[in-house]
N, C-alpha and C positions, 0 to 999 in steps of 0.2 A: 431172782433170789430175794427171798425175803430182808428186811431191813433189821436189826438187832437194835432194839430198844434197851436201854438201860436206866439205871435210876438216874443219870446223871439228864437224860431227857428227859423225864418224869419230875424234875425240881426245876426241871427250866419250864418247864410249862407251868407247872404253879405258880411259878414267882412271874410268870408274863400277864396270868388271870390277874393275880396280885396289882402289880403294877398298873392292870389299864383299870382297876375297879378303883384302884387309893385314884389315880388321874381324872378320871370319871366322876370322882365326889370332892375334885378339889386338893386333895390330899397333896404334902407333900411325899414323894417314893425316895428318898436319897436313903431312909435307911432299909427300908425295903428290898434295894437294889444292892445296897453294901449286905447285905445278910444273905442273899440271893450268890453273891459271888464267895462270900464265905463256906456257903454249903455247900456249892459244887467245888471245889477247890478242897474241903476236906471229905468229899463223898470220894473223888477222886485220887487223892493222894493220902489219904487216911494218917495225915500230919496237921497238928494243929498250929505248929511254925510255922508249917509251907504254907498255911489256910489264911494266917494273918500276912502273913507277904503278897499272898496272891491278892489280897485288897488293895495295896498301897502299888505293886506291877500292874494291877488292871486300869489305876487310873494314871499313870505312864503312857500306857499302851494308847489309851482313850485321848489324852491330851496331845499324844505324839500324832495319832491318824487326824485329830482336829484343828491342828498348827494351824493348817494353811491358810484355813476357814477364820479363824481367830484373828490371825494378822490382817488378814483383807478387811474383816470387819473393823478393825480398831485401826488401821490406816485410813479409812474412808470416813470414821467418825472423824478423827483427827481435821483431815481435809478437810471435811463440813463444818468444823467447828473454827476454822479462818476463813472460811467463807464466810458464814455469818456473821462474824466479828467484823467484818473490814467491809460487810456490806454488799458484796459481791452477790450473793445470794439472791438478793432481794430482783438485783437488775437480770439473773439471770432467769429466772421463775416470770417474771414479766410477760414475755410471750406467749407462754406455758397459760397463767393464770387467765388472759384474754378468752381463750380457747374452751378450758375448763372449769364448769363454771356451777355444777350443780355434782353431787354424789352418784350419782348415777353414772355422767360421763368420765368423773375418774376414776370409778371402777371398770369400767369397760375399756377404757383409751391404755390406762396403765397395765390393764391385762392382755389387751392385743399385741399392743408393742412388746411386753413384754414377752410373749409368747414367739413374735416375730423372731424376734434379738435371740432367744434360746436354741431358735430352729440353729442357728449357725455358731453360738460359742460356748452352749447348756449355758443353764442358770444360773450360777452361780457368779461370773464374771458379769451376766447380767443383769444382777439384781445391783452388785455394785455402780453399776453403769447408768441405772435408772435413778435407785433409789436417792441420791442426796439432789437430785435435780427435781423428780416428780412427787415427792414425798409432801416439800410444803406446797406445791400448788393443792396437792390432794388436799391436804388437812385443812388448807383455807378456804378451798370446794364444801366444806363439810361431811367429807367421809372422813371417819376415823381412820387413827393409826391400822387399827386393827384389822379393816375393810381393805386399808393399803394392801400390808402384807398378805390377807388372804387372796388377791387379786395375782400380787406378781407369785404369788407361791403355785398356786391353783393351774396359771396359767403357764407359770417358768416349769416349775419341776415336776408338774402334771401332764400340762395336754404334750409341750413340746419337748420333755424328756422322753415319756412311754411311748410316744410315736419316732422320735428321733428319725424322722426322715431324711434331711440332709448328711448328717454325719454318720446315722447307722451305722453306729456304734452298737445299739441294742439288736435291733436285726440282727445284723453278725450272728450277733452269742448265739443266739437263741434258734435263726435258720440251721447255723452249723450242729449245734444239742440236735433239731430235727430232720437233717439230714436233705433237707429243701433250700432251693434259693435264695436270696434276699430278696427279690425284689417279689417271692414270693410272701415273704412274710409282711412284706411293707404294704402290698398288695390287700393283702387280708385283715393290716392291721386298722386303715385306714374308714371305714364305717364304724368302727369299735371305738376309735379312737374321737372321732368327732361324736359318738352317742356319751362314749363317757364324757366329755368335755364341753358339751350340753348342757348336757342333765346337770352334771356336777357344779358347775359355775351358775347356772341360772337358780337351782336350789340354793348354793351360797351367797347369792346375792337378795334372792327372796328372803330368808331368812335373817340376813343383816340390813335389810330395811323394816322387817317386822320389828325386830328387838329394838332397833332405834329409833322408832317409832313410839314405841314401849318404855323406853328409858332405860334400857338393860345396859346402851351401848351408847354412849354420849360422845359427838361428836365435838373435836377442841383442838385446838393449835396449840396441842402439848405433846407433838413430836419430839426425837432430839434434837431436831435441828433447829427446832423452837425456842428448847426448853433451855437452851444458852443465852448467854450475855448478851443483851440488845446489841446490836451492832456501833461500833466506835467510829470515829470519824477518822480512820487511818488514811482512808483516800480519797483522792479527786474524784469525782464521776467520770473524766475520761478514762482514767487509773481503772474506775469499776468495769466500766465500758469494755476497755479493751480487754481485761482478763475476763468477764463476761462471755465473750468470743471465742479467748483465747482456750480458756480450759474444756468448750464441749471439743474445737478443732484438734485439741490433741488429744481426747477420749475415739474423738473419730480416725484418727488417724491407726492408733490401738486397733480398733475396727477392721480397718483395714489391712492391716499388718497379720491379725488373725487371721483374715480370708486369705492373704498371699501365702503367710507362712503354714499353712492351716495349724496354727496353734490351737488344743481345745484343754478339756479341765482344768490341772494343776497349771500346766504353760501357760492356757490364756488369765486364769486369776492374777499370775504371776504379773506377767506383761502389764495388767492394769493396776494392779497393786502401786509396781514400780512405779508410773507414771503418777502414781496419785500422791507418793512420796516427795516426787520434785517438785509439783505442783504447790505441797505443802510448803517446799524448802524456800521456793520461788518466793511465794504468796508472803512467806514469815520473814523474808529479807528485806521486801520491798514495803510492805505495810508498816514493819516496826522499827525498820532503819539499824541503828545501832543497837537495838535489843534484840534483833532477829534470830542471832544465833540461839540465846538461852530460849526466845521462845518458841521457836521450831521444836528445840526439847519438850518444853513443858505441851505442845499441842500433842506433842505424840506421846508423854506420861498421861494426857488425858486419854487420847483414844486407849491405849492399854488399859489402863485401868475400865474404862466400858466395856471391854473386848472381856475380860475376865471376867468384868460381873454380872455379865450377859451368859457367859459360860459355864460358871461357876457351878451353879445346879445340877446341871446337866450332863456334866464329866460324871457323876455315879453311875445313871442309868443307861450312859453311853459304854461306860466301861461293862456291866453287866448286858449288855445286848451284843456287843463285840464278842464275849465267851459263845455267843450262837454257831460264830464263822471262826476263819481260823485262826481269830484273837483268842480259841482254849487252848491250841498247841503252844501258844507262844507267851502267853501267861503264865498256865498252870502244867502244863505239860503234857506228852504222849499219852492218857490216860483212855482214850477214848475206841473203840472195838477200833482193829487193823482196816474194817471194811466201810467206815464211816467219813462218811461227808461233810462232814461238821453237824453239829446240835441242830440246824433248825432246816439243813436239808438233810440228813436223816428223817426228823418228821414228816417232811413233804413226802418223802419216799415212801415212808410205811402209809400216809393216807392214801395213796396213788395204790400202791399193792393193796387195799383193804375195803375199796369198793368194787361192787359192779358194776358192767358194762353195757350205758347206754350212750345215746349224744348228748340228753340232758345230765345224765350224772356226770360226762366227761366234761364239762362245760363245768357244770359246780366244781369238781375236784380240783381243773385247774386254777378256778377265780382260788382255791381256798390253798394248795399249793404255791401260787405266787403272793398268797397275803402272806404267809408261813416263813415265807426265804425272803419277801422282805421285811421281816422284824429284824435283822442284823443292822440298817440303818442305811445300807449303801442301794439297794433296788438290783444291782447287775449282781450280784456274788451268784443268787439262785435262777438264773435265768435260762443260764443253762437245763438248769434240771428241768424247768417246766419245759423247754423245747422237746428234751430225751421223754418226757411223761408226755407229753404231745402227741411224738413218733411213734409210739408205743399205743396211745389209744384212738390214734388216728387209724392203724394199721387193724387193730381190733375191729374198728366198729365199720370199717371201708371206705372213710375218708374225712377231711375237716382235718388233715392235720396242720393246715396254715392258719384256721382259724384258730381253733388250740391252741397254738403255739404265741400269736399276737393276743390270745386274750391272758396267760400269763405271763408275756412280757408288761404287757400294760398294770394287771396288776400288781407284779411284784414292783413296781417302780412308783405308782401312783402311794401303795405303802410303803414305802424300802426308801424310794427315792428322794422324798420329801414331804409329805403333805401331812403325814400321820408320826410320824415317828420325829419324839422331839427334837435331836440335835440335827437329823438331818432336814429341817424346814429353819436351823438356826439364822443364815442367812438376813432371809426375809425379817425375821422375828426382830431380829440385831438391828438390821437397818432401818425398822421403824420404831423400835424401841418399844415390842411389847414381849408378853412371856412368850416363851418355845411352846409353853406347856397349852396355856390359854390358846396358842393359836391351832394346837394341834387338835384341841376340846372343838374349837369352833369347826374344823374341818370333817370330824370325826364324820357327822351325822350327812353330808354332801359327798363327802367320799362315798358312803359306805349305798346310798342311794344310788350314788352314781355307778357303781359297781353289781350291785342289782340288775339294774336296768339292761346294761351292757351284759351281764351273764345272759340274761335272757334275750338281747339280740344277737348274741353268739349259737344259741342253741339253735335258731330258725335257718343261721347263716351254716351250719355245720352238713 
């Protein structure tokens, strides 16, 4: 059955050209994105009360699905930010810093491990887990902040998200939409996945030694965890020493607890969240003695207020890309055909029904189907669908539906998941303290190669 397009798909696509041409030139989109949700909300609802509510409901909605992300981020600044102060910091980076010793190796050391660390708790608990320990040895290596974040971005919510081999999580979806096994899909997603994560990482690493080579991209120990209060003499070097020690062994412990308990997304943020809390609470009793209590507060009125102003932008455009999925039912309302799959898999559908059938068009369709479903920000909403468009043109053409099937789970995650789309690469961005937006400009152009390359080692492989 054909897919029913409406205007209210046709404003969302404009205002997506929109949005990545103003990004593209710099531009800020916050009002872009508020106009964007203005029009579907009164193209819909043909109320222009309902139209102004539905702005001020969609950044609710937006802030409510990005809490979790927010507090993790602004608890682990906090944390960092007594680290630093009390010195702890310095002795803990120590061993780190011996090791790491040029911009080259901390791109690549902080992308492997990172990559490692995703394969078993996704990225997001592992960016917190890295980022306030390997962030100033990077920046003291001379890679930029910037080169940081693309390293654990590229390699967290890139290579070991879209493959997600151990927790296969993504397989699932996406085997079950095609009607084949998992370990089919793992199977086939596996040369896809190391050509995307290739190409994609070695083009962003070439191109962030050209430009800083160039001067476009200046390397400086103007991290956040830098960019704080020199450190005070709150304590002994045994004092630093032993919390030193003490705080990776109870990050490891976390670790561990996730592998026992298999905690992963929200649970495993959670779990590390928590522990980074008392480590704060620990840290601000013991360094400041009788001021501990008030200043445990004010570390953690600091990280909030980082956490918001890091977010802050981003809640518009987050909130207008949410209306794709089923943030339009829950915003603006039932407004959308009986038969519809939310706004931006609808689109994927009507492309799928709207070409024809070879292995190389089915190869393109799906790369451009999983970039499509992941503009919602999450990577798994539409993964399914590429699986079901998969089964379907796998069975057309008389086979390649494993391959299909892993080249749009990969892509919709490598865009969906984090790498392109700004709030979901916020993380990384957060804990090196550069823009969502910038980092997503820088990624655009290694993504989109990377994505290339891999279409066309899917077509050979089909």
């Amino acid at each position: 059955m054909e897919m029913e397009l409406t205007a209210l798909h046709w404003i969302y696509v404009v205002f997506i050209a929109l949005i990545i041409g103003f990004m593209v030139k710099r531009r800020d989109t916050t009002l872009i994105c508020i106009i964007g949700i203005f029009l579907l909300a009164l193209v819909a609802t043909g109320s222009l009360a309902s139209s102004i509510s539905g702005i001020f409901n969609s950044f609710i909605f937006a802030i409510t699905e990005l809490m979790s992300t927010i507090l993790i981020i602004s608890i682990i600044v906090a944390m960092s930010t007594v680290l630093t102060k009390s010195g702890i910091n310095d002795v803990m980076i120590a061993p780190f810093a011996k090791f790491i010793k040029n911009p080259a190796l901390a791109f690549w050391v902080i992308g492997i491990v990172m990559m490692v660390i995703s394969w078993f708790f996704w990225p997001s608990p592992a960016v917190a887990l890295l980022g306030a320990v390997l962030l100033p040895v990077a920046l003291r290596a001379g890679l930029p902040a910037l080169g940081v974040a693309m390293a654990m971005n590229l390699f967290g919510h890139g290579i070991a998200l879209s493959g997600d081999f151990i927790i296969q999580a993504a397989p699932k979806l996406t085997g079950d939409a095609a009607s084949i096994p998992v370990g089919d899909v793992i199977a086939a997603s596996i040369p896809l996945v190391i050509t995307m994560g290739v190409v994609t990482t070695l083009s962003a690493f070439i191109l962030l030694k050209r430009d800083m080579k160039l001067g476009r991209i200046k390397a400086d120990n103007e991290g956040f965890v830098q960019d704080q209060t020199m450190s005070e003499n709150l304590l002994t070097l045994a004092q630093k020493k032993f919390f030193a020690v003490f705080i990776p062994i109870a990050f490891l412990l976390d670790v561990v607890a996730l592998s026992i308990l298999k905690l992963q997304g929200g649970d495993a943020t959670a779990l590390v969240g928590g522990t980074a809390v008392f480590i704060l609470l620990i840290l601000s009793l013991v360094a400041h003695k009788q001021q501990g209590l008030e200043k445990s507060t004010g570390y953690l009125i600091q990280g909030f207020q980082f956490g918001f102003k890091v977010f802050g932008p981003v809640i518009p455009i987050a909130a207008f890309f949410y209306l794709g999925d089923s943030g339009f039912n829950q915003i603006i309302g039932d407004y959308l055909p009986k038969t519809s799959l939310g706004i931006v898999n609808d689109l994927g559908a009507a492309l799928a029904a709207s070409v024809p059938l070879t292995k190389e068009i089915a190869a393109v369709t799906l790369t451009g189907i999983g970039a499509i479903t992941g503009l919602d920000g999450s990577g798994f909403s539409g993964i399914s669908l590429a699986g079901s468009v998969a089964k379907l043109f796998g069975t057309a053409i008389g086979g390649g539906t494993a391959t299909l099937t892993a080249l749009g789970q990969i892509t919709a995650i490598w865009v969906g998941g984090g790498t392109l789309i700004p709030w979901a690469l916020i993380p990384a961005a957060a804990i090196c303290n550069v823009s969502p937006f910038e980092l997503a400009r820088r990624n655009l152009l290694p993504v989109t190669i990377g994505l290339a390359v891999t279409t066309i080692v899917a077509m050979f492989l089909i």
